[in-house]
C-alpha positions as a Python dict, from the first residue, in 0.01 Angstrom:
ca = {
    (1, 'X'): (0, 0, 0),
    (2, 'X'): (-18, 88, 384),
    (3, 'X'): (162, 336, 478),
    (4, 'X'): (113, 193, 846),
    (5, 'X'): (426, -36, 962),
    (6, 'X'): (298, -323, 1126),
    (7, 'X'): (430, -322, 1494),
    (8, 'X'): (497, -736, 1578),
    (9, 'X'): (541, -823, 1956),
    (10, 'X'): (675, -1115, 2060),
    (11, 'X'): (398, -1248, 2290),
    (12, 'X'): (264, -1448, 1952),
    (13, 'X'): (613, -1600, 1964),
    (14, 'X'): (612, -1965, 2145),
    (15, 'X'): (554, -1817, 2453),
    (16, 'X'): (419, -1478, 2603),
    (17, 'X'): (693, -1275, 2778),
    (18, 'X'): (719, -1008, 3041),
    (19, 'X'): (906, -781, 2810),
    (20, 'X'): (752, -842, 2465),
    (21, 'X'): (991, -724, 2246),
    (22, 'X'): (857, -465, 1946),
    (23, 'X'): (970, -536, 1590),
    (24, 'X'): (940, -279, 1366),
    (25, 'X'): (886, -383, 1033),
    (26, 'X'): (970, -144, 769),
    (27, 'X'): (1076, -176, 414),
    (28, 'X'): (1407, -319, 435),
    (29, 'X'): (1241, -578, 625),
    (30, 'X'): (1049, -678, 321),
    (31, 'X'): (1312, -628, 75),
    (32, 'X'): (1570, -843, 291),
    (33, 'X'): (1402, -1182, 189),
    (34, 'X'): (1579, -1405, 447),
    (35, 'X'): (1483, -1173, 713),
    (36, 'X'): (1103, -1176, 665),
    (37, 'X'): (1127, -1529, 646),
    (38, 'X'): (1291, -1575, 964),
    (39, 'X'): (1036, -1328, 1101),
    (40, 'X'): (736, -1522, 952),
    (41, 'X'): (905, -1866, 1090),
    (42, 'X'): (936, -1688, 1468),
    (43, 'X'): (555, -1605, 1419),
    (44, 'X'): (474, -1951, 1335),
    (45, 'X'): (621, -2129, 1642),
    (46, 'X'): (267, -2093, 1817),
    (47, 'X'): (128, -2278, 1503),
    (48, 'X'): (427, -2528, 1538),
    (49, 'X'): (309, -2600, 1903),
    (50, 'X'): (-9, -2602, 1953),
    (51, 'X'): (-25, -2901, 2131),
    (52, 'X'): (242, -2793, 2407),
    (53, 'X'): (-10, -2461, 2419),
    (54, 'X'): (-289, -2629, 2478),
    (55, 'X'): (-159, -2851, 2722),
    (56, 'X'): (-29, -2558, 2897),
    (57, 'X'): (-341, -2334, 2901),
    (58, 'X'): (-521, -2627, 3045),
    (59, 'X'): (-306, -2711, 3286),
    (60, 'X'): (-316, -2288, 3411),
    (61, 'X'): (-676, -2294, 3398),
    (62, 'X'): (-669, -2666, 3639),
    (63, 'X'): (-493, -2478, 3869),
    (64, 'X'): (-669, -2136, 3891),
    (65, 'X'): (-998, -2422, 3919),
    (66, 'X'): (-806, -2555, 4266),
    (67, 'X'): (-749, -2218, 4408),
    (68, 'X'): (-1118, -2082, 4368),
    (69, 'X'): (-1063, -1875, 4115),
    (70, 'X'): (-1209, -2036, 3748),
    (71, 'X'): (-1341, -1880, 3545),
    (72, 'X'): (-1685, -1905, 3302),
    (73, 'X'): (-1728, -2249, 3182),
    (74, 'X'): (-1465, -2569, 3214),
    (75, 'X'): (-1135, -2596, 3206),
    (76, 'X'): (-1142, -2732, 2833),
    (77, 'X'): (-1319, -2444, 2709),
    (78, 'X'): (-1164, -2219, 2889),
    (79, 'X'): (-801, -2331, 2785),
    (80, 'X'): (-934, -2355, 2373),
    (81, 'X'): (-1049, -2020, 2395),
    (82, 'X'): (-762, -1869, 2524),
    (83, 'X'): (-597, -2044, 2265),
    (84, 'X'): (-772, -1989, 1983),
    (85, 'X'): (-756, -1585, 2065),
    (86, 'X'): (-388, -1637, 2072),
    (87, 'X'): (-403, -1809, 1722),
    (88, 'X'): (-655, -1537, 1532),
    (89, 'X'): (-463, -1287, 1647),
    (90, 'X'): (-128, -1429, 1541),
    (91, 'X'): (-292, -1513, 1253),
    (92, 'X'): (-374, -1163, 1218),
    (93, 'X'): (-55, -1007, 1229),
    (94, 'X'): (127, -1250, 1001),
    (95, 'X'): (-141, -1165, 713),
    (96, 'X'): (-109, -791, 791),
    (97, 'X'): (302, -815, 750),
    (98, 'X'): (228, -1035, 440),
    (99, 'X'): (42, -781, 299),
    (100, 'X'): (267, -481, 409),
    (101, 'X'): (544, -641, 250),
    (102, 'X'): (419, -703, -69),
    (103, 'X'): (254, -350, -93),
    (104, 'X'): (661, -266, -40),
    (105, 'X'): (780, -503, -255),
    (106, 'X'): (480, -383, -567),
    (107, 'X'): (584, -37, -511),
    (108, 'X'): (959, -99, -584),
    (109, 'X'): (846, -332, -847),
    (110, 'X'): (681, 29, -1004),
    (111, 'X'): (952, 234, -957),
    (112, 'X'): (1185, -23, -1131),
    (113, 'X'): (899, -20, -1410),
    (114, 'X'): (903, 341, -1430),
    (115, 'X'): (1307, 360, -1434),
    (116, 'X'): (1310, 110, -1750),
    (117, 'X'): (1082, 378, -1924),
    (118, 'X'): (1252, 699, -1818),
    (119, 'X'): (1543, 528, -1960),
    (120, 'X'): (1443, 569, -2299),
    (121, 'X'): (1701, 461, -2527),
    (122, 'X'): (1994, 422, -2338),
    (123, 'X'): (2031, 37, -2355),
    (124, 'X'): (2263, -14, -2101),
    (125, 'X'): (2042, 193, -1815),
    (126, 'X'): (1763, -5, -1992),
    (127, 'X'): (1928, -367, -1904),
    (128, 'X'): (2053, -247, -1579),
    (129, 'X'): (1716, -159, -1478),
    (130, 'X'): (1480, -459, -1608),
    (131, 'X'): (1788, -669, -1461),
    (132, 'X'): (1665, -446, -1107),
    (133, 'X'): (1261, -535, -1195),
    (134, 'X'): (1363, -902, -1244),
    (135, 'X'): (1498, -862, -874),
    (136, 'X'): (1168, -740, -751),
    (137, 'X'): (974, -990, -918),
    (138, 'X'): (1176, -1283, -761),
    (139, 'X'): (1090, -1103, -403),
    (140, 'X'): (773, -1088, -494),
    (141, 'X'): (748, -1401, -552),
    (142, 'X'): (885, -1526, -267),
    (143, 'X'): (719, -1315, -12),
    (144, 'X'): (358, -1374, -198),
    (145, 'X'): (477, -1800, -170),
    (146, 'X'): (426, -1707, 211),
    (147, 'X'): (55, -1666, 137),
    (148, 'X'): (50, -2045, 13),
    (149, 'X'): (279, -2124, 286),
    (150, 'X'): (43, -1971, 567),
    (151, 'X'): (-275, -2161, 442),
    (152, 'X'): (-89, -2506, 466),
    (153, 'X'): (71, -2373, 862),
    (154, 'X'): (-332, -2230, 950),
    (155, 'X'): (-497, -2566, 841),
    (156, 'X'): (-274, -2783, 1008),
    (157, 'X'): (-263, -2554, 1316),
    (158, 'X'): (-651, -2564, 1295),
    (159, 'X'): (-714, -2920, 1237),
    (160, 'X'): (-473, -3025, 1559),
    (161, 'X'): (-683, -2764, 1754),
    (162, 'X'): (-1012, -2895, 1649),
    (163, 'X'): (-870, -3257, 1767),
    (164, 'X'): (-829, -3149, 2102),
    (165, 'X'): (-1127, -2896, 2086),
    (166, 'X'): (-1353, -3065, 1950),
    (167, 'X'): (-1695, -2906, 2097),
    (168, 'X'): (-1493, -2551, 2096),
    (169, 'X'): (-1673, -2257, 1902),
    (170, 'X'): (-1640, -1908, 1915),
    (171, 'X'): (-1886, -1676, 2063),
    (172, 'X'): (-2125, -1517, 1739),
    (173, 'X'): (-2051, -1165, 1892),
    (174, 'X'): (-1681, -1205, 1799),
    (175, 'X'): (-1703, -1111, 1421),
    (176, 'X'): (-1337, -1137, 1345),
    (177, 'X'): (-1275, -1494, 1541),
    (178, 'X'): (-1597, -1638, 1342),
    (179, 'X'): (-1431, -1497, 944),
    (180, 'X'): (-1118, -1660, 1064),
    (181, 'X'): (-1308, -1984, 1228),
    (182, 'X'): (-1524, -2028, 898),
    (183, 'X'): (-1220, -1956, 650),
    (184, 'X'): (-1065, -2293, 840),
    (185, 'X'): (-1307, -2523, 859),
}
């Protein structure tokens, strides 16, 4: 398990924000079920509207075009790239709290195992703690159903992106956004 606490802003949440608020994940984070779901919902809001994004970034890009000021290539590129940075990346984080959490969640799940064994013969400690390890197996559970959960969200995300980007690739320099572009397709 990581002992690194993933640090989630909120400019992966529907919209960027000029105070991007911090959340600091830690363990009670994981092992507060309803809570990391509500978290991983929030993170999926820019998968939830990727239409409205796209429209927007276009739209910015249109207008930056007016004023003199565009950038390399169109304004349809440019708008699906800045786009699809924003999804990797979001992407990114909700895999790394994914995995945090259930590194938390399998290391309670050992220390339950260990506390059924250190009870020895004392049936009632032994009950209370597999009834503890059947706790942390439900979590588990749960939180690893997110992984299922987050390939359905991603392909969805990816095939509405690839209807309105349809000659959109990224660059071959940009390792990660080509694992994450030929996982999807």
């Amino acid at each position: 398990m990581s002992s690194k606490q993933p640090q989630l802003g909120s400019l992966a949440i529907q919209a960027p924000s000029l105070t991007p608020k911090t959340v600091h994940v830690s363990p009670s984070t994981c092992h507060d079920v309803s809570v990391f779901k509500e978290l991983m919902s929030q993170y999926r809001k820019l998968d939830d509207t990727i239409n409205l994004r796209l429209n927007r970034a276009t739209a910015q890009y249109r207008d930056r075009e007016r004023r003199g000021l565009a950038g390399k290539g169109d304004v349809e590129e440019q708008a699906c790239a800045q786009v699809w940075r924003e999804l990797i990346a979001n992407w990114s984080r909700r895999r790394e709290l994914v995995d945090y959490c259930v590194g938390v969640v399998d290391q309670a799940m050992e220390e339950k195992q260990r506390s059924i064994q250190d009870a020895g013969d004392d049936a009632s400690a032994q009950r209370k703690a597999r009834g503890a390890l059947y706790a942390e197996e439900v979590k588990r559970n749960q939180i690893r159903n997110e992984l299922f959960v987050e390939n359905i969200v991603r392909k969805r995300a990816f095939d509405a992106f690839r209807s309105r980007c349809r000659y959109f690739e990224p660059p071959q320099t940009d390792a990660e956004a080509r694992k994450w572009w030929e996982s999807s397709v």
